[in-house]
mmCIF file as gemmi writes it, N, C-alpha and C atoms, coordinates in Angstrom:
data_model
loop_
_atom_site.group_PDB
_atom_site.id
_atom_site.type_symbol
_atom_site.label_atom_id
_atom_site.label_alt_id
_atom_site.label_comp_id
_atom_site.label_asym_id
_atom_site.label_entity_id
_atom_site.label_seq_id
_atom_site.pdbx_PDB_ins_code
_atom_site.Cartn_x
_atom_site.Cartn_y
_atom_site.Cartn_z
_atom_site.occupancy
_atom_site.B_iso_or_equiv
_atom_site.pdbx_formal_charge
_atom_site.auth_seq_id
_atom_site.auth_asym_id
_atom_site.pdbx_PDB_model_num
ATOM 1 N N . UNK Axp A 1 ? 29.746 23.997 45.937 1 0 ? 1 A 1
ATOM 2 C CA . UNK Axp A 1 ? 30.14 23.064 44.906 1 0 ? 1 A 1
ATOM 3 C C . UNK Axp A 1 ? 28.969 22.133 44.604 1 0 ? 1 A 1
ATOM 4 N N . UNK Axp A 2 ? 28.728 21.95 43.538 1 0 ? 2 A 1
ATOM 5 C CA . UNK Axp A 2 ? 27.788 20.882 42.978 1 0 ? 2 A 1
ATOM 6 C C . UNK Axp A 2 ? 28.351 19.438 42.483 1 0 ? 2 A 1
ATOM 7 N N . UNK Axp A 3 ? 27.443 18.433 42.781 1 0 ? 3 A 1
ATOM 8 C CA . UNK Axp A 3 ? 28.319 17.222 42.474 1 0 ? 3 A 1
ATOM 9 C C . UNK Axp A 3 ? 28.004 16.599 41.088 1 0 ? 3 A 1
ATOM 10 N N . UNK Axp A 4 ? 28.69 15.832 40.223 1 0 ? 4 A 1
ATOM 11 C CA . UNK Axp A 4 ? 28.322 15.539 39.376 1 0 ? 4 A 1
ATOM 12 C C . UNK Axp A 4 ? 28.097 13.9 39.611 1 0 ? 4 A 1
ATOM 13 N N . UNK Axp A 5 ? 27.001 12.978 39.325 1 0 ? 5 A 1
ATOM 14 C CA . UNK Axp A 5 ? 27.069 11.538 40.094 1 0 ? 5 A 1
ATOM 15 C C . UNK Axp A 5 ? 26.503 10.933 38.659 1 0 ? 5 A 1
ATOM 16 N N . UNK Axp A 6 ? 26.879 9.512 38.533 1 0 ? 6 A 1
ATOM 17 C CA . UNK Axp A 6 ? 26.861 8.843 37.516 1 0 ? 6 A 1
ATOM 18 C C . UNK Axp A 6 ? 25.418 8.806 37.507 1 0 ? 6 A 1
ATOM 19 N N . UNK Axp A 7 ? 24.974 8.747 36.388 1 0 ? 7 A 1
ATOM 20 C CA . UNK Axp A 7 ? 23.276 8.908 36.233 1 0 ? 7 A 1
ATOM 21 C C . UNK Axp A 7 ? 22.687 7.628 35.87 1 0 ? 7 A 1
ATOM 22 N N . UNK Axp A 8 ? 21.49 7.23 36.042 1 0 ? 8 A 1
ATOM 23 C CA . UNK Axp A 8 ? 21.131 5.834 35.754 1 0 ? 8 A 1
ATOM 24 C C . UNK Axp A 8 ? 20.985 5.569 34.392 1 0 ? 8 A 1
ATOM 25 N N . UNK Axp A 9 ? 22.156 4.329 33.947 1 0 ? 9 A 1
ATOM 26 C CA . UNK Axp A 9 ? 22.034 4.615 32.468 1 0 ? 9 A 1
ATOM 27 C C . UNK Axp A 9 ? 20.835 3.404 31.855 1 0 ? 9 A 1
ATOM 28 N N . UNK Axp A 10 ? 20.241 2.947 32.591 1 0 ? 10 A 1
ATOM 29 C CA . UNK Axp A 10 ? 19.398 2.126 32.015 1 0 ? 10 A 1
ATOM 30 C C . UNK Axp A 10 ? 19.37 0.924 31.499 1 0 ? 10 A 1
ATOM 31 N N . UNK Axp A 11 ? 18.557 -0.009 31.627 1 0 ? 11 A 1
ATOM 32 C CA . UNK Axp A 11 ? 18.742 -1.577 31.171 1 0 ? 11 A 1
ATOM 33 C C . UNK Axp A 11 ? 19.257 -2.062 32.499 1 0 ? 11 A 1
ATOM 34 N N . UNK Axp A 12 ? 19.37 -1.755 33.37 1 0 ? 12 A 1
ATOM 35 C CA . UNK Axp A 12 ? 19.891 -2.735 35.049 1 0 ? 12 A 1
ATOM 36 C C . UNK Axp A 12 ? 21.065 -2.318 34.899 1 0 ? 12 A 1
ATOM 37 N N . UNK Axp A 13 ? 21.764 -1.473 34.392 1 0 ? 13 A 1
ATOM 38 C CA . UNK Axp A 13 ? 23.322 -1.358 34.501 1 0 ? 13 A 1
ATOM 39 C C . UNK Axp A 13 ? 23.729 -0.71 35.361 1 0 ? 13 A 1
ATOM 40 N N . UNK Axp A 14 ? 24.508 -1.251 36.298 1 0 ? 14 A 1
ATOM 41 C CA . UNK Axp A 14 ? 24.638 -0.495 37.581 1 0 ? 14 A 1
ATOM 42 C C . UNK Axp A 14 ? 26.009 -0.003 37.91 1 0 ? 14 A 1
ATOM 43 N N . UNK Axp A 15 ? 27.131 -0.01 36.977 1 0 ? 15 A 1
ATOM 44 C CA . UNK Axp A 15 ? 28.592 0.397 37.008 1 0 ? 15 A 1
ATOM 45 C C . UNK Axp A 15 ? 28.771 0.6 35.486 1 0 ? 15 A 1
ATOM 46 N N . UNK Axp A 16 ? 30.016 1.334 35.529 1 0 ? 16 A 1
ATOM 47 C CA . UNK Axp A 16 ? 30.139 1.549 34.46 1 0 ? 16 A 1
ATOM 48 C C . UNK Axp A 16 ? 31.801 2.284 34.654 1 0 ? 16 A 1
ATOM 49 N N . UNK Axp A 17 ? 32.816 2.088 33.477 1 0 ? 17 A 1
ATOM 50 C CA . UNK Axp A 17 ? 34.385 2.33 33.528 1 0 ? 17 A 1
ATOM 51 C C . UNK Axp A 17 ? 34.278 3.661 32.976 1 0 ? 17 A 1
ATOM 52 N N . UNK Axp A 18 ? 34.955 4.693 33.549 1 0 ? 18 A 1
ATOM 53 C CA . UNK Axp A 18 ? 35.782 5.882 33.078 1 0 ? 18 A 1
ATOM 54 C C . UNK Axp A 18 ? 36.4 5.741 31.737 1 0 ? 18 A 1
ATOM 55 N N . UNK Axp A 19 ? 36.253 6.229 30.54 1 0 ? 19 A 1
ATOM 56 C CA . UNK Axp A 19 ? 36.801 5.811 29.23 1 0 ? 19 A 1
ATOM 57 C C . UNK Axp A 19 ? 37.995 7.142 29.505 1 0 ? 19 A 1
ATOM 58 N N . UNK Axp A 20 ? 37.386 8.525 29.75 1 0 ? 20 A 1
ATOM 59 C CA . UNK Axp A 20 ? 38.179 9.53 29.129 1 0 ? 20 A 1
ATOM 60 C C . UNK Axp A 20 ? 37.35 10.892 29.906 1 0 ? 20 A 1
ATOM 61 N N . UNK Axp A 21 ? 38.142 11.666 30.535 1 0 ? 21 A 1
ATOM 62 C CA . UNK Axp A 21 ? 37.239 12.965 30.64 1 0 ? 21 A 1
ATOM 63 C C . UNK Axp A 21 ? 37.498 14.15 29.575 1 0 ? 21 A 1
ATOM 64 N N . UNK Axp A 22 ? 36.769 14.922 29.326 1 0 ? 22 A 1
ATOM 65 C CA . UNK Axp A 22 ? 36.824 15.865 27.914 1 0 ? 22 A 1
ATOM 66 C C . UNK Axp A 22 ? 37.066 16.918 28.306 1 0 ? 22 A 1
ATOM 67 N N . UNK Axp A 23 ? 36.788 17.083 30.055 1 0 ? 23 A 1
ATOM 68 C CA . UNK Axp A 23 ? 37.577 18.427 30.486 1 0 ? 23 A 1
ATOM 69 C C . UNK Axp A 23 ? 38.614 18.356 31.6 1 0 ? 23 A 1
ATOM 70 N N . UNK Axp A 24 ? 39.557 18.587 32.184 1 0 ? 24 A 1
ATOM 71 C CA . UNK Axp A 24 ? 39.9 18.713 32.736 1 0 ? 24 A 1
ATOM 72 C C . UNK Axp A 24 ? 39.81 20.031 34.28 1 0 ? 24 A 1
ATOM 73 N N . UNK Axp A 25 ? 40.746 19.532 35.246 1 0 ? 25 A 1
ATOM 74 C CA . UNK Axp A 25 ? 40.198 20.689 36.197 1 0 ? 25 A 1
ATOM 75 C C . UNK Axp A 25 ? 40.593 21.906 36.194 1 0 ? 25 A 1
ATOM 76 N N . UNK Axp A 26 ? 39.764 22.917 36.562 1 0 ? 26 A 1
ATOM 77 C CA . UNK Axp A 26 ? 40.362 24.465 36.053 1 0 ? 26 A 1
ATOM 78 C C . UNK Axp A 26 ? 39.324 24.826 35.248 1 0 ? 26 A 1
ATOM 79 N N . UNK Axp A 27 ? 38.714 23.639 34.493 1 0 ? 27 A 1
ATOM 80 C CA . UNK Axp A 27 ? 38.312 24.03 32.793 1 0 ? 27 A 1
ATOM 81 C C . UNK Axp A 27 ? 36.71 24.651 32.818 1 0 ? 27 A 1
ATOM 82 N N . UNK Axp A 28 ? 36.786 25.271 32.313 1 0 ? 28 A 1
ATOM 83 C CA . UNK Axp A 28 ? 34.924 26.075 32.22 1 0 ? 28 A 1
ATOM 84 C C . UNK Axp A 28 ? 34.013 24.82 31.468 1 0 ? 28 A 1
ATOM 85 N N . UNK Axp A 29 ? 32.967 24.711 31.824 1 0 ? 29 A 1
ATOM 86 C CA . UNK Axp A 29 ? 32.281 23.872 31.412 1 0 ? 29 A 1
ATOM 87 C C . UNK Axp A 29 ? 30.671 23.938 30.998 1 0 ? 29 A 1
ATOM 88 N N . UNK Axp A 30 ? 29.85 23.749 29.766 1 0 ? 30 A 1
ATOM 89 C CA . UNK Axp A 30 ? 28.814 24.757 29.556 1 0 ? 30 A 1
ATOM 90 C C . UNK Axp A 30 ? 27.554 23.881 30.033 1 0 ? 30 A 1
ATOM 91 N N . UNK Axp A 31 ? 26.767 23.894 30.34 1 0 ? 31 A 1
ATOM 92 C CA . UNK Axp A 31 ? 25.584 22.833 31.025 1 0 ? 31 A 1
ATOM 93 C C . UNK Axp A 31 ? 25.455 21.927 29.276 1 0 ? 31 A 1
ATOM 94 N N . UNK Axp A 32 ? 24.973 21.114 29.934 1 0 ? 32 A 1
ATOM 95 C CA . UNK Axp A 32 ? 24.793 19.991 28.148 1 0 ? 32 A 1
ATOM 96 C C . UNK Axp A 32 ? 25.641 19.789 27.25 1 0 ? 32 A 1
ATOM 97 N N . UNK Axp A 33 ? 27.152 20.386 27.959 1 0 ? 33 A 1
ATOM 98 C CA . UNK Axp A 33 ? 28.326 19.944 26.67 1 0 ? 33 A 1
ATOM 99 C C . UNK Axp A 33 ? 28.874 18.319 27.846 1 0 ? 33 A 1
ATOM 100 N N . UNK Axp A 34 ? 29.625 17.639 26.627 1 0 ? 34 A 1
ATOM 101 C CA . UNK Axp A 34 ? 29.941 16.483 27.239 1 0 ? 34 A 1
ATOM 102 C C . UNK Axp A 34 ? 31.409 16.443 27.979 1 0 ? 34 A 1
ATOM 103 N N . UNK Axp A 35 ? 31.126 16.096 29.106 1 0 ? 35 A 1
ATOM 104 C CA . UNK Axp A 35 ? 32.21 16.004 30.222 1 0 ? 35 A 1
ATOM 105 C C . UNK Axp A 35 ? 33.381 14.617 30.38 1 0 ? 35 A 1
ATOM 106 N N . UNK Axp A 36 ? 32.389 13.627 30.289 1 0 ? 36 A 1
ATOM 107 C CA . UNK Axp A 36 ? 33.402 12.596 30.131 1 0 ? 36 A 1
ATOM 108 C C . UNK Axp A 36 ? 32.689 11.372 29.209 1 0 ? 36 A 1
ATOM 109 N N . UNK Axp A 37 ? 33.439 10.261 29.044 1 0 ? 37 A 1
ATOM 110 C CA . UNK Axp A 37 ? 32.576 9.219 28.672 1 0 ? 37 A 1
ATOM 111 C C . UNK Axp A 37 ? 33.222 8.092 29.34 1 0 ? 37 A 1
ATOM 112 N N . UNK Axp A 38 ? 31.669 7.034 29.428 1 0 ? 38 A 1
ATOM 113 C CA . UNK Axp A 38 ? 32.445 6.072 30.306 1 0 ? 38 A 1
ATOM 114 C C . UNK Axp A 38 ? 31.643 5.116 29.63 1 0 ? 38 A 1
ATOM 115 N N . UNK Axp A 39 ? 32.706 3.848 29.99 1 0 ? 39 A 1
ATOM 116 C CA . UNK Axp A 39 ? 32.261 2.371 28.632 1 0 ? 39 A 1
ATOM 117 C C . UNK Axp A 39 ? 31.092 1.604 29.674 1 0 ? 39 A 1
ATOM 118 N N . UNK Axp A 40 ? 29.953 0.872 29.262 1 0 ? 40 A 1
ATOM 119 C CA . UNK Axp A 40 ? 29.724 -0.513 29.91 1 0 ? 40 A 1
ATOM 120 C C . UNK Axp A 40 ? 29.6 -1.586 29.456 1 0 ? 40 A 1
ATOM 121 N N . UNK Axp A 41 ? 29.376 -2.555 29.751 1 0 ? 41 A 1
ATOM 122 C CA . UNK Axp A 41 ? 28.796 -3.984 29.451 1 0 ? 41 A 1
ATOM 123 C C . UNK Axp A 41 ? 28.522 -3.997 27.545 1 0 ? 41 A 1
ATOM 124 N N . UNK Axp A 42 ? 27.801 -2.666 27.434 1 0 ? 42 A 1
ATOM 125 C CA . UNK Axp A 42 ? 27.087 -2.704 26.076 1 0 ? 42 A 1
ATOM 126 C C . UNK Axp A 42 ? 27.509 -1.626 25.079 1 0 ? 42 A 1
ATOM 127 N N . UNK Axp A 43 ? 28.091 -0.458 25.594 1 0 ? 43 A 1
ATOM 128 C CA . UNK Axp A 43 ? 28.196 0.427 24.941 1 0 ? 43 A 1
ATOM 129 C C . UNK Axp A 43 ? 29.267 1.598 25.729 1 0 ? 43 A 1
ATOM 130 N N . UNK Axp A 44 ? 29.545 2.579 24.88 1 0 ? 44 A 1
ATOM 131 C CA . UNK Axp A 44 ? 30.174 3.547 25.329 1 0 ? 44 A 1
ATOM 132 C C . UNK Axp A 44 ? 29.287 5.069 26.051 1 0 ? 44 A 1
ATOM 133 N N . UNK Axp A 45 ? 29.16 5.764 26.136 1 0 ? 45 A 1
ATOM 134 C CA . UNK Axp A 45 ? 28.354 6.956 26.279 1 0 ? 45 A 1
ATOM 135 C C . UNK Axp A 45 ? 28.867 8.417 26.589 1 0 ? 45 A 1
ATOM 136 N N . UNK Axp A 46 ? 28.686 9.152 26.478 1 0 ? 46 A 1
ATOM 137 C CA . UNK Axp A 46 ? 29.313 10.414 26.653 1 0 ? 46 A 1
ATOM 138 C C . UNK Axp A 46 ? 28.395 11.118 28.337 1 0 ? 46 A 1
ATOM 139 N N . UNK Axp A 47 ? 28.616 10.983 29.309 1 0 ? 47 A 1
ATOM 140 C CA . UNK Axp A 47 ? 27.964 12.08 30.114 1 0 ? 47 A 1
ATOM 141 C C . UNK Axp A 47 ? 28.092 13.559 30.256 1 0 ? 47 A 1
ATOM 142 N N . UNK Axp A 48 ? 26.951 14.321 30.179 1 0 ? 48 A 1
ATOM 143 C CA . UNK Axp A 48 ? 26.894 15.589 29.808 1 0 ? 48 A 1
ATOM 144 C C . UNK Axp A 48 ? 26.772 16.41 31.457 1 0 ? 48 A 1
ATOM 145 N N . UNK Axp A 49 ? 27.835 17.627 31.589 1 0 ? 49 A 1
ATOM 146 C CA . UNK Axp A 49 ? 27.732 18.672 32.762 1 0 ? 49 A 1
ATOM 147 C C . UNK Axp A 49 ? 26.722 18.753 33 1 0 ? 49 A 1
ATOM 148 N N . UNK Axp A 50 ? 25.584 18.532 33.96 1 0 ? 50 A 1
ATOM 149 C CA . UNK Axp A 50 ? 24.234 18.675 34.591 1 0 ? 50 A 1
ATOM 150 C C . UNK Axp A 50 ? 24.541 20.584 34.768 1 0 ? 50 A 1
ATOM 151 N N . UNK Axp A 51 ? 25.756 21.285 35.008 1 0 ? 51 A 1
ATOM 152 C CA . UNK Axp A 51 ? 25.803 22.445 35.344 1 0 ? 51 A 1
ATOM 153 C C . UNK Axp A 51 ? 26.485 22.984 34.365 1 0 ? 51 A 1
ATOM 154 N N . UNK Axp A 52 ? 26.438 24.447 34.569 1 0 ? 52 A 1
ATOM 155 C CA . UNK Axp A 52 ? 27.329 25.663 33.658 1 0 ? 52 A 1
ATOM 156 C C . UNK Axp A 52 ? 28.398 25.751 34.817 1 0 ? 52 A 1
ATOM 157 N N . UNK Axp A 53 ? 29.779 26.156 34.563 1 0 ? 53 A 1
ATOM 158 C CA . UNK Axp A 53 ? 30.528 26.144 35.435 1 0 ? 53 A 1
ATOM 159 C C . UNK Axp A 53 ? 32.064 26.065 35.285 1 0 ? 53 A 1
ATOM 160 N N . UNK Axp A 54 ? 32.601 26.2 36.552 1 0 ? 54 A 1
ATOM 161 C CA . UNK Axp A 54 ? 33.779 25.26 35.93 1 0 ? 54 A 1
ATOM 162 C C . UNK Axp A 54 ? 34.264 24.474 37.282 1 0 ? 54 A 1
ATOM 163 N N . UNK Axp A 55 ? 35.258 22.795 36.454 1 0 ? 55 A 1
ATOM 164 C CA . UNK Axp A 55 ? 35.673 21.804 37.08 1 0 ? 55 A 1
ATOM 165 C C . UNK Axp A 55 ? 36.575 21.99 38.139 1 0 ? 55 A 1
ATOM 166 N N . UNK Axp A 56 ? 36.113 21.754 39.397 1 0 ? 56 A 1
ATOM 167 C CA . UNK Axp A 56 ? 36.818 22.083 40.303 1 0 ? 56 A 1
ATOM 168 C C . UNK Axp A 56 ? 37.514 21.101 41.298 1 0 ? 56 A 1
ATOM 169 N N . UNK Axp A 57 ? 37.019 19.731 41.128 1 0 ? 57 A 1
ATOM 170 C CA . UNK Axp A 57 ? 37.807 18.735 41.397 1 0 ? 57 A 1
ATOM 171 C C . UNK Axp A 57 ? 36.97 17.159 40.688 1 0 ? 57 A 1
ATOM 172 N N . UNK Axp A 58 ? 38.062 16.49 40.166 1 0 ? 58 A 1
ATOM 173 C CA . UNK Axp A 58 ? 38.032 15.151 39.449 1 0 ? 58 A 1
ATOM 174 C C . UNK Axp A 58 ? 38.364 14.373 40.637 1 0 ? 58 A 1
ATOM 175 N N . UNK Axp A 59 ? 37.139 13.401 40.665 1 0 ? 59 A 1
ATOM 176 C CA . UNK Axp A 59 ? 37.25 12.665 42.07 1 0 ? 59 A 1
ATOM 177 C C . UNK Axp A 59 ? 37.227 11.159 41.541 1 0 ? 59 A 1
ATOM 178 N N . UNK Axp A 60 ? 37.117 10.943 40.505 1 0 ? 60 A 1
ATOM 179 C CA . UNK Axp A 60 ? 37.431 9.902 39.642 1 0 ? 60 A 1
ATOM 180 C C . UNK Axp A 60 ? 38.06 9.489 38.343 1 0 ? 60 A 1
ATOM 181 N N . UNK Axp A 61 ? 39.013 8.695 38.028 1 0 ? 61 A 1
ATOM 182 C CA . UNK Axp A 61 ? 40.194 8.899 37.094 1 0 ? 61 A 1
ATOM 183 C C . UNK Axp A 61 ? 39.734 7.714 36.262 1 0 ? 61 A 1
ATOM 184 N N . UNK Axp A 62 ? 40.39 8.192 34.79 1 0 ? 62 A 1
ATOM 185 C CA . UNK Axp A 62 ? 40.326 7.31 33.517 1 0 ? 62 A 1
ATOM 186 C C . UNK Axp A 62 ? 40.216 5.762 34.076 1 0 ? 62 A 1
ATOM 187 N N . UNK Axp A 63 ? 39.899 5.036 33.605 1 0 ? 63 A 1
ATOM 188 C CA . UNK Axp A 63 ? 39.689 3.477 34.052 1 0 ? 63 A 1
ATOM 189 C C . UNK Axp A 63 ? 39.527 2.837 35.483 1 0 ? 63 A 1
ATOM 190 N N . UNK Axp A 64 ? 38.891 4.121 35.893 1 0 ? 64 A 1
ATOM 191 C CA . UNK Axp A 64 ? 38.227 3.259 37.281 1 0 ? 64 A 1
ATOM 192 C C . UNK Axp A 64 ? 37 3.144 37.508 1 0 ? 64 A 1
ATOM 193 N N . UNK Axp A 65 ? 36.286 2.232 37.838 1 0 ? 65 A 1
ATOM 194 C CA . UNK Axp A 65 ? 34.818 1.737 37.641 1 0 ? 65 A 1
ATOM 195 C C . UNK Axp A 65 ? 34.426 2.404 38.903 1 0 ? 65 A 1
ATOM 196 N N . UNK Axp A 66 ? 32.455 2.722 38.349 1 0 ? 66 A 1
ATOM 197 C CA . UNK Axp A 66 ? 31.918 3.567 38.952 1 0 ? 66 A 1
ATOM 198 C C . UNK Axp A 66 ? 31.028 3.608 39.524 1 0 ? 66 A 1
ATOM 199 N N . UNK Axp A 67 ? 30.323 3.29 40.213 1 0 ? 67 A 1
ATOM 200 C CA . UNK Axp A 67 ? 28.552 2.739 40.096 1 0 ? 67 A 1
ATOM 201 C C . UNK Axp A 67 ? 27.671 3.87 39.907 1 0 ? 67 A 1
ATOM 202 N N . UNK Axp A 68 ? 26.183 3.613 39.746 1 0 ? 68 A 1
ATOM 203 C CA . UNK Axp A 68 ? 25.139 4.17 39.912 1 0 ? 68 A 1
ATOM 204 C C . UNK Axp A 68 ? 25.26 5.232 41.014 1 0 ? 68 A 1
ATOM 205 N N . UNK Axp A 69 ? 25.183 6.932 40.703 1 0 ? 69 A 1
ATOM 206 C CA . UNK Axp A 69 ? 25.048 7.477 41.853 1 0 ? 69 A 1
ATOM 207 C C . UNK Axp A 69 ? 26.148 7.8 42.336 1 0 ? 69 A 1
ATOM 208 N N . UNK Axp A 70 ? 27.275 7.448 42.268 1 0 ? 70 A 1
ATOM 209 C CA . UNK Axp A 70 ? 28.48 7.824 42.813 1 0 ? 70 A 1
ATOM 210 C C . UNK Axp A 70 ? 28.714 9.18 41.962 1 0 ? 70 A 1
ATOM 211 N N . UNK Axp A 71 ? 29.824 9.967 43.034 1 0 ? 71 A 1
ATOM 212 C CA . UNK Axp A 71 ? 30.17 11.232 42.251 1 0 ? 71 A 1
ATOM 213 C C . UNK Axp A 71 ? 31.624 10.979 41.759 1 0 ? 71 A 1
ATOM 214 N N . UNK Axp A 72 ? 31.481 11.639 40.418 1 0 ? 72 A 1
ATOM 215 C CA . UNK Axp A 72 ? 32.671 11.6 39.872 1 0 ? 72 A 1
ATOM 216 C C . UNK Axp A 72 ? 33.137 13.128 39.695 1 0 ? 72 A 1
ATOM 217 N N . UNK Axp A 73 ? 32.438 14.179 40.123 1 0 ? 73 A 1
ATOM 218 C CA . UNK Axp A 73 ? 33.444 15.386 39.866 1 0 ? 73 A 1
ATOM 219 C C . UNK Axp A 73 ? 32.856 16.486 40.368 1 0 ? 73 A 1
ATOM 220 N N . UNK Axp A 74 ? 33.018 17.629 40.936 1 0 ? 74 A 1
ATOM 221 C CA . UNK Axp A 74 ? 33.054 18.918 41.442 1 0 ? 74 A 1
ATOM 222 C C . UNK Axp A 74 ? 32.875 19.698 40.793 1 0 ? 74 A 1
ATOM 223 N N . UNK Axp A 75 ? 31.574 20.365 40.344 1 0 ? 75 A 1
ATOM 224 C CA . UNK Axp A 75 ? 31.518 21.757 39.558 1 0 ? 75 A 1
ATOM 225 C C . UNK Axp A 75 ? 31.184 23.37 41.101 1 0 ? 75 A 1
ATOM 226 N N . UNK Axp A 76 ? 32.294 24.125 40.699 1 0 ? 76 A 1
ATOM 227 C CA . UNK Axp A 76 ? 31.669 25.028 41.277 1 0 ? 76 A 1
ATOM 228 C C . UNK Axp A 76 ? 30.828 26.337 40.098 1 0 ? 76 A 1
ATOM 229 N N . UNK Axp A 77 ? 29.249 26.185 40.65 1 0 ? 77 A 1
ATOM 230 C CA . UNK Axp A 77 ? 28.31 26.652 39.298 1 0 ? 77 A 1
ATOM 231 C C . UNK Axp A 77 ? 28.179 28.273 38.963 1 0 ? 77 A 1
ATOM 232 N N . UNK Axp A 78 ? 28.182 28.966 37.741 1 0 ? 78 A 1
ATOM 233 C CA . UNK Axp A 78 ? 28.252 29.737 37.448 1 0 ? 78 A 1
ATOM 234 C C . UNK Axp A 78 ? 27.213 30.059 36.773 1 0 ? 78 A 1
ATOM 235 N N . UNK Axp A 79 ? 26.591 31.437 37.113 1 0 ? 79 A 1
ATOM 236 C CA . UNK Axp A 79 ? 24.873 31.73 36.365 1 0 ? 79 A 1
ATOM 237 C C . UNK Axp A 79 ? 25.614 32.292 34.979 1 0 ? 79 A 1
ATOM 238 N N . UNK Axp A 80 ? 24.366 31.608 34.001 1 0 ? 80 A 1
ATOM 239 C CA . UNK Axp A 80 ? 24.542 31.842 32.552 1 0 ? 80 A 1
ATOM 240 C C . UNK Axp A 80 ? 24.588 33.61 32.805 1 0 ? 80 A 1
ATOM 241 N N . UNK Axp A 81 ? 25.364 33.86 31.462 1 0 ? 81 A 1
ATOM 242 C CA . UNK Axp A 81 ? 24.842 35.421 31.418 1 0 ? 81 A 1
ATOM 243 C C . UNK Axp A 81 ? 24.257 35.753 30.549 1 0 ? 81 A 1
């Protein structure tokens, strides 16, 4: 399993809230399509699957804050074909 961890979004922002995930678990997921988005201080953002794959566990839910680096979800990865 590969982890997916909040990525440094820049400007000192070091947490950031769960808005919405775009896939759910089960769901196939393509590397660079957007997985969830989560709000901060300044803006909203979409984070994109670092992997091809699919979601194999959501370890963090809609409106719960997140920090820098923490994992928010479980891809088990699948080679492009």
């Amino acid at each position: 399993m590969l982890e997916v961890v909040l990525p440094d979004l820049g400007e000192g922002i070091e947490s950031a809230f769960i808005s919405c995930w775009y896939k759910e678990e089960a769901d196939e997921v393509a590397q660079d399509e957007d997985l969830l988005e989560v709000v901060t201080e300044k803006s909203a953002l979409a984070i994109v699957s670092p992997y091809q794959g699919v979601v194999r566990n959501i370890l963090k839910k809609e409106n719960e804050k997140v920090k820098t680096g923490e994992v928010l979800a479980l891809i088990e990865k699948r080679e492009s074909e």
